[in-house]
C-alpha positions in Angstrom: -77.6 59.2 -2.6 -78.4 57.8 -6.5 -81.5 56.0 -6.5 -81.6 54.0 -10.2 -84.7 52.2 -10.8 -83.9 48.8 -12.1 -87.5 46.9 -13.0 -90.9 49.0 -12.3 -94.2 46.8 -13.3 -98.1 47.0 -13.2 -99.4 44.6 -11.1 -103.3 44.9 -11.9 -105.0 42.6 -9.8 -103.7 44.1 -6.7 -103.8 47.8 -7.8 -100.4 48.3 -7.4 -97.0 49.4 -8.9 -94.2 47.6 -7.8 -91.1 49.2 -8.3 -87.2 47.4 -7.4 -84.8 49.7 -7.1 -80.9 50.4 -6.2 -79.5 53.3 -4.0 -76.3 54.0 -4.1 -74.6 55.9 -1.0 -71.0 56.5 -1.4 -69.7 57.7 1.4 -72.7 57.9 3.7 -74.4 56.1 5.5 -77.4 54.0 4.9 -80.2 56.1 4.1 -83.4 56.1 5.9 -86.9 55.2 4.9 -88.4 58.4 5.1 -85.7 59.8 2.2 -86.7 56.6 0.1 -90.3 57.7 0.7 -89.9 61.4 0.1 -87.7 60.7 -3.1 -90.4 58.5 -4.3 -93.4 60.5 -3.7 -91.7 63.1 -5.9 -90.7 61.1 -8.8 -94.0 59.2 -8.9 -96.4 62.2 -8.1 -98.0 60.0 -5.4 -99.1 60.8 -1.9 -96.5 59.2 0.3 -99.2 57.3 2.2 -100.0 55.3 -0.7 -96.7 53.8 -0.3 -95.3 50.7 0.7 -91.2 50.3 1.7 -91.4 46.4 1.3 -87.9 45.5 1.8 -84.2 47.5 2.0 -81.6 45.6 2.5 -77.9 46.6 2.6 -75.1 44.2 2.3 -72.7 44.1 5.0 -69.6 46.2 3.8 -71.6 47.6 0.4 -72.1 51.2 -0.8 -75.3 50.0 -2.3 -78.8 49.3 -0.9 -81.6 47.2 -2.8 -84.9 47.4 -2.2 -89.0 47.0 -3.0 -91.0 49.7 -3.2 -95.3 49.0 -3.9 -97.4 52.4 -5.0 -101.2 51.7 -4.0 -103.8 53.1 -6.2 -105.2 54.2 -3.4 -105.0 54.0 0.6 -107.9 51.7 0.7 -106.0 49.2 -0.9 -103.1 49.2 1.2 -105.6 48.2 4.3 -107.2 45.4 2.9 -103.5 44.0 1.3 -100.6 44.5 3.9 -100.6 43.0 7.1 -100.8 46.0 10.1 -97.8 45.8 11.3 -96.0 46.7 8.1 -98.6 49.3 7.7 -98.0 50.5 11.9 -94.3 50.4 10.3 -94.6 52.7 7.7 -96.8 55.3 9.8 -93.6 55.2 12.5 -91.6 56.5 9.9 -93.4 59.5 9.0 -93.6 61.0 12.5 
């Protein structure tokens, strides 16, 4: 899997990064959320709880997933942003 970020940009008044990205899987399968969340945590040097897989979408027949990635300042942001049930999602994937 080759993960190339295509915009990444500051988005102040939410205390957030949000990053779009492309990851390409020849090959393989789709990957799962918790390699786009461990990849990300070590290329960003952020807890992966700070994290936020917005979208990943991959195109019926393509070797290529896009997707929307938002890196909280902190974890108190994400609580008082998200909605629970994308934040009940995220926690899923890390058990």
């Amino acid at each position: 899997m080759k993960i190339k970020i295509l915009t990444e940009n500051d988005n102040k008044l939410f205390h957030r990064k949000e990053v779009i990205f492309n990851a390409n899987h020849d090959s393989a399968g789709t990957p799962n959320k918790s390699s786009i969340y461990t990849y990300f945590a070590a290329k960003l040097k952020t807890p992966k709880t700070n994290m936020i897989l917005k979208k990943f979408n991959t195109p019926f027949g393509a070797q290529s997933a896009k997707g929307i990635l938002y890196v909280y300042d902190n974890d108190a942001f994400i609580s008082q942003i998200e909605t629970k049930k994308l934040i009940e999602r995220r926690n899923k994937v890390f058990k």
